[in-house]
C-alpha positions as CSV (number, residue, x, y, z in Angstrom):
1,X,66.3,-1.4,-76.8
2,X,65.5,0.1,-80.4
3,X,69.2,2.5,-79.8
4,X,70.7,-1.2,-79.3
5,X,69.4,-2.7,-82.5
6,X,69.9,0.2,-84.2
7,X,73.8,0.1,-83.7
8,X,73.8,-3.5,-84.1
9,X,72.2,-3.0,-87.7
10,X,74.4,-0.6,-88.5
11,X,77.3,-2.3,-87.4
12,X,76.5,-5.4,-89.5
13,X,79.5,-6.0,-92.1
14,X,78.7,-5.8,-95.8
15,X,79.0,-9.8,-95.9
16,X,76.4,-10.1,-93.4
17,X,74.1,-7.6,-94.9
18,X,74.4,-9.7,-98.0
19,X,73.3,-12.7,-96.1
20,X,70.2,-11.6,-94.9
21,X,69.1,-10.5,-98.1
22,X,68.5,-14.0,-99.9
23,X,66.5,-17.0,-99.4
24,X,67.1,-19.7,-96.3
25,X,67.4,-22.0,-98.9
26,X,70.1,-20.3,-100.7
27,X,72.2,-19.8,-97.7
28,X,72.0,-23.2,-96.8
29,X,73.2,-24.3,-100.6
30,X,76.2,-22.5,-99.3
31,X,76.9,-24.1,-96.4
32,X,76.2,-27.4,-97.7
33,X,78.7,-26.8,-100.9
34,X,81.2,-25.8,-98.3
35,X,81.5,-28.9,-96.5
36,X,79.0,-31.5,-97.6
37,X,80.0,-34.9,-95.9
38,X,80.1,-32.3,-92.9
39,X,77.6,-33.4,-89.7
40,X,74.6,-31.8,-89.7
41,X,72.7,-34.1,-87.3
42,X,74.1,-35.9,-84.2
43,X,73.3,-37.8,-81.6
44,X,70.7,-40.9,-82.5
45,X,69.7,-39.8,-85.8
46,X,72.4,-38.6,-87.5
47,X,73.0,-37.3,-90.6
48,X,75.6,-35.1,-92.9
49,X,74.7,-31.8,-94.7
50,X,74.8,-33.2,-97.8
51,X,72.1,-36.2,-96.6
52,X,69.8,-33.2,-95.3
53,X,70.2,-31.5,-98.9
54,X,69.0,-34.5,-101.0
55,X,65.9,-35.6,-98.5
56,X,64.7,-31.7,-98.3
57,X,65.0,-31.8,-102.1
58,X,63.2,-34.5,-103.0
59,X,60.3,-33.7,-100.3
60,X,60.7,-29.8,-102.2
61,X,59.9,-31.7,-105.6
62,X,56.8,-33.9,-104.0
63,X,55.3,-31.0,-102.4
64,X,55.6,-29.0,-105.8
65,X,54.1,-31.5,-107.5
66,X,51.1,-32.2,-105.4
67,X,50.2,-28.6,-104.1
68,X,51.4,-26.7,-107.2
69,X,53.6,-23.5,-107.2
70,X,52.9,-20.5,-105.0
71,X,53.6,-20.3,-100.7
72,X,50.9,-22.0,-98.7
73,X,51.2,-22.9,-95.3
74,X,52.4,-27.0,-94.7
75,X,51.6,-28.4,-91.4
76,X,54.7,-30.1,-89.9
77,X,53.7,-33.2,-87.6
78,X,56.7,-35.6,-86.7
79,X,58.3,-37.3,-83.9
80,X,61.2,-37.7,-85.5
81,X,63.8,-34.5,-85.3
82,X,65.3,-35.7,-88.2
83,X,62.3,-36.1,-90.2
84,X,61.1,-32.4,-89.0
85,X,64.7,-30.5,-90.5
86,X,64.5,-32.5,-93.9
87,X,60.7,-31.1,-94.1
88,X,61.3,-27.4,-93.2
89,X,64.3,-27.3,-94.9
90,X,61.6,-29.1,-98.0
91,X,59.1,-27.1,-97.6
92,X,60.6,-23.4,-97.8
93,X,62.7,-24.9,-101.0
94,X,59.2,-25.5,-102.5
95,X,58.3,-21.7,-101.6
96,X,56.3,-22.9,-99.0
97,X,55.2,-21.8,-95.3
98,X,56.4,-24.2,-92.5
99,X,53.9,-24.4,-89.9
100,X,54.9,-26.9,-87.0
101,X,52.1,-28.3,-85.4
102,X,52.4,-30.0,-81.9
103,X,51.0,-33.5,-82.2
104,X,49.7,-33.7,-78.3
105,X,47.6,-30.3,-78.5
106,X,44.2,-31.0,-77.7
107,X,41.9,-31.4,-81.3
108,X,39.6,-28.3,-80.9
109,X,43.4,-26.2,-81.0
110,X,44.7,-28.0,-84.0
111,X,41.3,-27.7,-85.6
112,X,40.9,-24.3,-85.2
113,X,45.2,-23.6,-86.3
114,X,44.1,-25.8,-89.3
115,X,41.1,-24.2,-90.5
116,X,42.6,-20.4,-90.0
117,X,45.1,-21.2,-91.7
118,X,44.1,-23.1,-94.7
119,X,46.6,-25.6,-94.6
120,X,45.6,-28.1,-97.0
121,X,48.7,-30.6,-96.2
122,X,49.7,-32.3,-93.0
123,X,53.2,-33.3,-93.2
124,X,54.7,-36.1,-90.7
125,X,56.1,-39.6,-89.6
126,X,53.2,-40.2,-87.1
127,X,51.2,-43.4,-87.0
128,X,47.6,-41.5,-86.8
129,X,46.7,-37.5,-85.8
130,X,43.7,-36.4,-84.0
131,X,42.7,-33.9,-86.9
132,X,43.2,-34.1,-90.9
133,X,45.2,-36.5,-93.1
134,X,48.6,-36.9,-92.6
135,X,50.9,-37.8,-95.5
136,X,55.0,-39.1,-95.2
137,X,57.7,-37.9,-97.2
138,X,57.7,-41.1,-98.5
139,X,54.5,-40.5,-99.5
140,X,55.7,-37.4,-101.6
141,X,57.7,-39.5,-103.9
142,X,55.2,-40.7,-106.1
143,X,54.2,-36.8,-107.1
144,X,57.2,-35.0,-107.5
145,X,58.2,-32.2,-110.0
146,X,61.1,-30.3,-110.2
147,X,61.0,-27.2,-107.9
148,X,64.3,-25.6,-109.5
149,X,61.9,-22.8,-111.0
150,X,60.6,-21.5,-107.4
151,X,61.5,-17.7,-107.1
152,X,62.8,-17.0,-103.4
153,X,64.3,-14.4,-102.1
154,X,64.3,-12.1,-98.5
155,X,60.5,-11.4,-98.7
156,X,59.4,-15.2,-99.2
157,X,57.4,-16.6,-96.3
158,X,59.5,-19.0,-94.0
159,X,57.2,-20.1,-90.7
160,X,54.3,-19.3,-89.8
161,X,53.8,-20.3,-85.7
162,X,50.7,-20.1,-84.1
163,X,50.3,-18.5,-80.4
164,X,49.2,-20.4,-77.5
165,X,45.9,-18.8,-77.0
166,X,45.9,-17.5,-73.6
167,X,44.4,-14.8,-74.1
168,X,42.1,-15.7,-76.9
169,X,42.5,-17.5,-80.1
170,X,45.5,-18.9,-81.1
171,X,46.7,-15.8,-83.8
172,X,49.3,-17.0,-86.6
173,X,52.2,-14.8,-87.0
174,X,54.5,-14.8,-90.1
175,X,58.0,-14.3,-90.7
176,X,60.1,-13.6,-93.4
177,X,63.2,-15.9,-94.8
178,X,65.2,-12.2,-94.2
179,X,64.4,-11.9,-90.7
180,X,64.4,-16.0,-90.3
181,X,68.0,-15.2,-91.7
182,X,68.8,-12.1,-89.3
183,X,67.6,-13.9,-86.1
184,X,70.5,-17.0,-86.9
185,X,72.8,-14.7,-87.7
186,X,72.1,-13.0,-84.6
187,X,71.7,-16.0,-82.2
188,X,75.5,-17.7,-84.1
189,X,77.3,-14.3,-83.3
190,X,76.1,-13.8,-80.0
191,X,76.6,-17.6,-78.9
192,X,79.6,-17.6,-81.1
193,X,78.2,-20.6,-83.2
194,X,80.6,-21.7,-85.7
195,X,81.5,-25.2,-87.6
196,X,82.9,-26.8,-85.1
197,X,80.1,-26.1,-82.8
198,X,78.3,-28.6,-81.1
199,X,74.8,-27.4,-80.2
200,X,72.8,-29.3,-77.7
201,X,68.6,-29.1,-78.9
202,X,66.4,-29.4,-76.2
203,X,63.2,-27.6,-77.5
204,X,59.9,-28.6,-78.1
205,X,59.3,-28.7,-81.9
206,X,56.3,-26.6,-81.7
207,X,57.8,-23.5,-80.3
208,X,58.8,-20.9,-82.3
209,X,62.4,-20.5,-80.4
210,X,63.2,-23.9,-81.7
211,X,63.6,-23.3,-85.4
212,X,65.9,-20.3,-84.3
213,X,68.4,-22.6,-82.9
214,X,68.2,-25.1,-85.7
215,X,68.5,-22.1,-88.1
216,X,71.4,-20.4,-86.0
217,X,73.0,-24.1,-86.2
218,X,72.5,-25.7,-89.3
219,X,73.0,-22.0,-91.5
220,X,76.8,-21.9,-89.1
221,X,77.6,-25.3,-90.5
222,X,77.6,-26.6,-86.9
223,X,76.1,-29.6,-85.6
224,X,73.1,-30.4,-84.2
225,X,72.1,-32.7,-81.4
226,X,68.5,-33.4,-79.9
227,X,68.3,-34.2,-76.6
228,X,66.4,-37.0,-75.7
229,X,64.6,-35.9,-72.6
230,X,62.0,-38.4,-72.9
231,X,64.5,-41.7,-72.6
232,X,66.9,-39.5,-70.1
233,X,64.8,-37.0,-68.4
234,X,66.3,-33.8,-67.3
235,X,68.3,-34.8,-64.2
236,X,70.8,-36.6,-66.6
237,X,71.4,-33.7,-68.8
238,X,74.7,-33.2,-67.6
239,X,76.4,-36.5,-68.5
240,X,75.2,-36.0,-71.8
241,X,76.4,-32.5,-72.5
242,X,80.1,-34.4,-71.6
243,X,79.3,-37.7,-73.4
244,X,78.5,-35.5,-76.7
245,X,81.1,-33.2,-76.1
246,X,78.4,-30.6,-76.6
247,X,79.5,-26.9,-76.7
248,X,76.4,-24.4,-77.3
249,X,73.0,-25.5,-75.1
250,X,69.8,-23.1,-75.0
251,X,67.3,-24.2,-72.3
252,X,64.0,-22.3,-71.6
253,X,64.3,-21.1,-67.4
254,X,62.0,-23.0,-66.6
255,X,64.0,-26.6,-67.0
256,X,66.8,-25.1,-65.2
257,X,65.0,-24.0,-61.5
């Protein structure tokens, strides 16, 4: 396995070297200069790549204003998939850590994520949380500041996911924005993800596999489409891979036996 990713680091071309060595924000900028009335979001919340530019700014400049300058961890808390890419995408412009938090965990998990982590900020769309204070993007609004002046680069923090626990506390693990970058890269070549991709989203927003697909999409200048398992359930799947003409679908084993 190492000989294989050896050879596959070494046989990356200069352009792609070059894109893992910025920020995620910067190589979305790119994409969303390239083609911004592009669709970034499909399906029942849609929206283009320049749309999901000017919300993740402006929730960029609230969270600057409130928490400061400097990476923190954010705690991400929404139902709505459209609401969750305009904050990551918000949050690591504002230098800061993404940390998706699953809403239906029981309260002595979130407690415990909360408290190791030092999050001071609960970000989300959902009526009431079991643990902390959440505040809306909307809610952002009334404390932005510019957030032009954050220095990013490879090295920034990008997510920071929490383990399940099974076999003791949860632990947090961190990534970089470079290897955030390197894993899309990795999952668009090998899936062959491109613009006029249409990638099916059927992951559970608190897993740490999900932000690689909307990563691996969204960097590509494909589009993205959540499936809405809870209206549709599994069983029709099908039909709506044909009804969305949808070309790239990731599924964990387990919702395939």
């Amino acid at each position: 396995m190492a000989d294989v990713f050896v050879r596959q680091v070494r046989s990356m071309t200069p352009e792609e070297v070059a894109f893992c060595e910025r920020s995620v924000p910067a190589a979305f900028a790119e994409v969303v200069s390239r083609d911004p009335d592009g669709l970034a979001l499909g399906g029942e919340e849609p929206a283009t790549y320049g749309e999901l530019d000017e919300a993740s700014d402006r929730i960029a400049e609230g969270l600057v204003g409130r928490l400061g300058e400097g990476p923190e961890p954010v705690g991400l808390m929404f139902a709505s998939f459209r609401g969750v890419v305009e904050a990551l995408f918000g949050v690591l412009k504002a230098g800061k850590i993404g940390m998706p938090l699953d809403p239906h965990a029981p309260e002595a998990r979130l407690t415990r994520v909360l408290e190791d982590s030092g999050a001071r900020l609960l970000l989300g769309d959902l009526p009431t949380v079991a643990v902390g204070e959440l505040v809306s993007p909307d809610d952002l609004k009334r404390t932005r500041m510019a957030a032009s002046s954050v220095a990013l680069g490879p090295d920034s923090p990008s997510m920071l996911i929490y383990t399940s626990g099974s076999t003791g506390e949860p632990k947090g693990v961190l990534t970089r924005q470079g290897t955030q970058l390197h894993s899309a890269l990795s999952n668009a070549y090998w899936a062959e993800i491109g613009p006029e991709s249409r990638i099916g989203f059927a992951w559970s927003l608190s897993f740490a596999a999900a932000y690689m697909q909307i990563f691996a999409g969204l960097l590509s200048g494909a589009t993205v489409l959540r499936y809405p398992a809870e209206e549709r359930g599994l069983l029709d799947m099908p039909t709506w891979i044909t009804e969305n003409s949808v070309s790239v679908l990731s599924l964990l084993s387990s919702m395939v036996k």
